[in-house]
N, C-alpha and C positions, 0 to 999 in steps of 0.2 A: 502397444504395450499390453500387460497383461492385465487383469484387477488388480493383484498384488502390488505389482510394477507402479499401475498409478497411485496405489496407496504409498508405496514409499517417497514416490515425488510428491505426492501432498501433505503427509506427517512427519515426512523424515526419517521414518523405519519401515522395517518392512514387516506387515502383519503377523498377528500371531495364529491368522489363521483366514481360510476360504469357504465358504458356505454358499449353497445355491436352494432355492425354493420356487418349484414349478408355478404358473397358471395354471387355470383348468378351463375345460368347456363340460356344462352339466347334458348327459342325455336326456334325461327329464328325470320329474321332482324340481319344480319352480314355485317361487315361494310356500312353500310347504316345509323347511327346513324351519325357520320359525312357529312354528303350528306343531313343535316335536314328530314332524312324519317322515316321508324316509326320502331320498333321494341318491339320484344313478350317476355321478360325477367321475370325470379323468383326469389325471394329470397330463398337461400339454407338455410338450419340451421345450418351450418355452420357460428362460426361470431370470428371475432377480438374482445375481449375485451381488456378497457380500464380502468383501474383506475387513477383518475387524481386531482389531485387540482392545486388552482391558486396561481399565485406566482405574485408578483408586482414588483419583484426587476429589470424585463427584461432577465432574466435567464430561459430558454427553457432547462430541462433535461428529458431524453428520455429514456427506458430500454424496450427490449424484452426478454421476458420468452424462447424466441423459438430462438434465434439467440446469440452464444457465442460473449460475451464480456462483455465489462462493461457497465456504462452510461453514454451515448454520453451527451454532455452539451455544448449548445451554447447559444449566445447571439442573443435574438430577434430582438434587432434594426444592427444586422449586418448578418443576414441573407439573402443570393445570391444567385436566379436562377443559376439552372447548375454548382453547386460548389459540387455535389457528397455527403457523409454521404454516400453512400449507402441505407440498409434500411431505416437509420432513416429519408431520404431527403421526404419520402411520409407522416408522420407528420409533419414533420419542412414545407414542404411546403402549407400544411393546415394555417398551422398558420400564414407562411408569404402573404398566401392568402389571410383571414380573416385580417390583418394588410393593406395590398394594400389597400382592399376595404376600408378603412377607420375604423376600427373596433378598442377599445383602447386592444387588447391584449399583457399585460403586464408582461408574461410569464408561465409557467406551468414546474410540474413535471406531467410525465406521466410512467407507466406500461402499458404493450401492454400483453397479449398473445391470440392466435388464433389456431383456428380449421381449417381455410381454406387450402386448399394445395397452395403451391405456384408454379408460376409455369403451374400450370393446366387448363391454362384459363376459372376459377371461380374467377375472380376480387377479387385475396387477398390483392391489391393495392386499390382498389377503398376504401374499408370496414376500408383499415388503414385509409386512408383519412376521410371518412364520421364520421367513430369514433370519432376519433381528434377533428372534425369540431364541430360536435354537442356538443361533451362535453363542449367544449370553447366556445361556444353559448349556454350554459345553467348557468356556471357557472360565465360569464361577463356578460349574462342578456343581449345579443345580439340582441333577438328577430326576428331573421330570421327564413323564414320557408324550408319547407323541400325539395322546389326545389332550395333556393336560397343556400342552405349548400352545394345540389349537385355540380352546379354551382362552387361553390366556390372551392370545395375537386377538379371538373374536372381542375380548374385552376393552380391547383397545382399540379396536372399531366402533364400540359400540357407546365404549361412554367416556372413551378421550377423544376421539375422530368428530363422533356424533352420528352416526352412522348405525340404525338399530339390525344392523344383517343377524341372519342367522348364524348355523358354526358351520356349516357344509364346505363355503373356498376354504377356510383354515384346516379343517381335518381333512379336504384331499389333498392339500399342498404339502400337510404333515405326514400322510401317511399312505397314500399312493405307492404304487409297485408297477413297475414295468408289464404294459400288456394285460392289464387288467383294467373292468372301473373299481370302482368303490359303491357295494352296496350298505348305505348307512342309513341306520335309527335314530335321529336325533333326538331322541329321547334320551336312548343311556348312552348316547356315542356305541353304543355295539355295531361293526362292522364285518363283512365282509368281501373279500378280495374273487371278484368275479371273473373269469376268463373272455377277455375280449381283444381276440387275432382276428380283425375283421380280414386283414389279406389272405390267410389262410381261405377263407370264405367267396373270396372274388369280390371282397367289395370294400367300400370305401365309406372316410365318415369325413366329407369338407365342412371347414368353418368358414362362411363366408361374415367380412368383417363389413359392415353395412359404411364403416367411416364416419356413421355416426356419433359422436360423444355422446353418452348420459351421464349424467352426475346424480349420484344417489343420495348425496346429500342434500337435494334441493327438496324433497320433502314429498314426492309423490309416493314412493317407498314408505316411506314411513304411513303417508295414510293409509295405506291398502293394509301396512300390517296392522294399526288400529282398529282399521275395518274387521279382519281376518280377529282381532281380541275383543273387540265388541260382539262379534256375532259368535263366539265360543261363551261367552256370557250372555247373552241371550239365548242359549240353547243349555243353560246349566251345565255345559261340560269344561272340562278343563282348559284343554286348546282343541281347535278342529279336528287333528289325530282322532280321539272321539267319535266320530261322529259315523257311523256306518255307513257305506258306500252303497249298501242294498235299499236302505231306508230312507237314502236322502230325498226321494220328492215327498215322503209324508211330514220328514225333517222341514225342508223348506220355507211348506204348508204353515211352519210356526211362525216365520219372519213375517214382518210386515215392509219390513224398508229392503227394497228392492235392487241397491248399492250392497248391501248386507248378502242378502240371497245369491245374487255374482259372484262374490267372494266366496262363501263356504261354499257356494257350486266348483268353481274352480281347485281351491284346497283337494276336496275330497276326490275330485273326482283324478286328479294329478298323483294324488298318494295312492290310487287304484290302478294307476298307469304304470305307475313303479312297480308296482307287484305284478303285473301282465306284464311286463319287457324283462324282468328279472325269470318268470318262467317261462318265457320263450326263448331266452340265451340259455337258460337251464336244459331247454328239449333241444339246441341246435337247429332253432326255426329262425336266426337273424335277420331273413329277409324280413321276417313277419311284422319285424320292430317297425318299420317303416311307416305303417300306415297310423299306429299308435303313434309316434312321432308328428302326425299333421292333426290329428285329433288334438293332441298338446298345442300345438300352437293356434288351433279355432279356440281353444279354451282362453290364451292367453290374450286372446287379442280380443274377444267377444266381451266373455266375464271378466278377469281380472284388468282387460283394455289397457296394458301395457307395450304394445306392440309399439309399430309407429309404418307409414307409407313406404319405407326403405325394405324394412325386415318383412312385412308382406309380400312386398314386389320379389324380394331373392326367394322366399317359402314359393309363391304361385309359380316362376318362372323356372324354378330347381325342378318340379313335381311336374310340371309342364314337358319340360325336356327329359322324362324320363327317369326321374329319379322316387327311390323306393317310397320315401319319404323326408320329410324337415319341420323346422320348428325354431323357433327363437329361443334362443337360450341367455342368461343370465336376465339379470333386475328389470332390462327390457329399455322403453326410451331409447333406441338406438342402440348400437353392440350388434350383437355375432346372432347369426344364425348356422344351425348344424344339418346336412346333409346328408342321408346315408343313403348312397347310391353304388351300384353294381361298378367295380374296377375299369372298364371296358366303358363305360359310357361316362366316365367323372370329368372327362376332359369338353365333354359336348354339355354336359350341364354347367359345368363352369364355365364354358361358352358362352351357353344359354343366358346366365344369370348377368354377363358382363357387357352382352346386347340387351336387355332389357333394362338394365341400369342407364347404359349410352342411351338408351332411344328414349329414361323419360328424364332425361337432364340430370340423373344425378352423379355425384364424383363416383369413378371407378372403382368398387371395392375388394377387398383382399382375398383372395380365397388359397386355401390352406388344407391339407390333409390335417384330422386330430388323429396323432399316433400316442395312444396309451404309454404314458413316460413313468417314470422315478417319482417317486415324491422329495421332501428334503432333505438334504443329506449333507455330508462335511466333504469337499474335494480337492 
């Protein structure tokens, strides 16, 4: 059956409406979207769908196609940061975000189901959020746009979830466009929409899924970003954005703690990488991105030591068999590594990566073309 389909066998009507909100995988710009710097994200086509109608009575009910149980049902005006639901706290906290702000949302039934993995650091959180958000901004006639839904969905990660992310999965699952990434500021949200037909080019960009889980809520995320705001405070600057990429070993020179110096090494030098892969797709040099791309991920595994044994093994063994370049991408702990390798050889690297995974004992991982999608939309 369809989403709709199941939504009328589990409320008894049929919605008053279908929403969808992609994943992403970031090209680089990793944690630096907190630090207001900039980062190079895509929409996956991979999305969370949503069926939803409105309800006035202040009755919030919630169901997932893809997680056993039943349907969760709470009450909107008694909805509380850091009160758990589980899954369901990443809609319920859309909507208690959307309410904060002053928005009359006066409850909903919703249907979820989703193609994103979870888990795989492709923001299948961000995409519940965004879904949610839009929908209840379409359907109260809200009239927000599509950074301020970001916005809203990142608020409900961050202080109903518990979750301190950045805005980056929310504004590319909001605002993504087919065949492009998303060059964004997070500073003012200014973006923009970058031409990325890597088939056009003869090549390819694989997400291999390490099948690792992280959980970003268990707190190692957060200390790095404390890390990353202690040491913008000890440098007098605002956040690391700040902090020159030309200057930074005399910058360095200032720190004393050595956890600290990792981190603004990493920040700056990631938001320096952003701006060398943005103009080298600018010159039509895509190959070039590649090696930039494994520079990203010595950075992420060295200094900011996010990495983990899995997502090294697919980086070494991808680059090994030929490929342009790779990197880890999202919050790290396990998740997704990105590949951009030549069309013609993506089958022998993903070979590659799937022998060397067999031969050191670990589970099989996923590997997946990232194709430039849609961001969210109403369908």
């Amino acid at each position: 059956m369809s989403v709709a389909e199941d939504f009328e066998a589990l409320y008894g009507a049929a919605p008053d409406g279908v929403w969808a909100a992609p994943g992403r995988v970031n090209l680089i710009g990793e944690y630096t979207d907190f630090n207001e710097g900039f980062v190079l994200p895509l929409a996956l086509p991979h999305t969370t769908v949503a069926a939803v109608s409105r309800r006035e009575d202040g009755v919030l009910r919630l169901h997932s196609a893809d997680i056993d149980g039943g349907v969760v049902q709470l009450a909107v005006d008694a909805l509380k940061p850091l009160s758990g639901t589980g899954w369901a706290a990443y809609p319920a906290g859309a909507v208690w975000a959307l309410r904060e702000a002053g928005h009359p949302v006066t409850g909903a039934d919703v249907h979820l189901t989703s193609t994103v993995p979870t888990g795989a650091g492709l923001s299948s959180s961000a995409a519940l959020e965004v879904v949610t958000a839009l929908a209840l901004n379409d359907l109260f006639e809200l009239g927000l746009t599509r950074p301020e839904i970001a916005r809203l969905a990142q608020r409900a990660e961050n202080d109903f979830v518990g979750v301190p992310c950045g805005v980056m999965d929310q504004m590319v699952s909001a605002c993504a466009e087919e065949g492009h990434a998303l060059h964004l500021d997070t500073r003012d949200l200014s973006y923009r929409q970058v031409p990325f037909d890597l088939a056009h080019e003869g090549l390819r960009l694989l997400v291999v899924d390490t099948r690792v889980k992280h959980a970003l809520g268990d707190g190692a995320y957060a200390e790095r970003r404390a890390g990353c705001e202690a040491g913008a405070r000890a440098l007098g600057v605002r956040t690391l954005r700040d902090v020159s990429a030309e200057r930074l070993p005399e910058t360095l020179g200032r720190l004393s703690d050595e956890t600290m110096r990792r981190y603004v090494r990493h920040v700056v030098t990631d938001n320096a990488r952003v701006e060398r892969i943005i103009a080298l797709l600018d010159a039509g040099a895509t190959r070039a991105v590649g090696p930039v791309l494994t520079e990203g991920h010595a950075s992420l595994r060295d200094d900011l030591r996010v990495s983990c044994p899995e997502l090294d093994l697919a980086v070494e063994a991808a680059n090994a068999a030929g490929a342009l370049g790779a990197r880890m991408t999202g919050g790290g702990f396990g998740g997704s590594a990105v590949v951009l390798v030549d069309t013609d050889r993506a089958d022998a690297v993903a070979a590659a990566v799937e022998k060397a995974f067999a031969d050191a004992g670990h589970a099989p991982p996923g590997i997946f073309p990232a194709v430039p999608s849609e961001g969210a939309r109403r369908i």
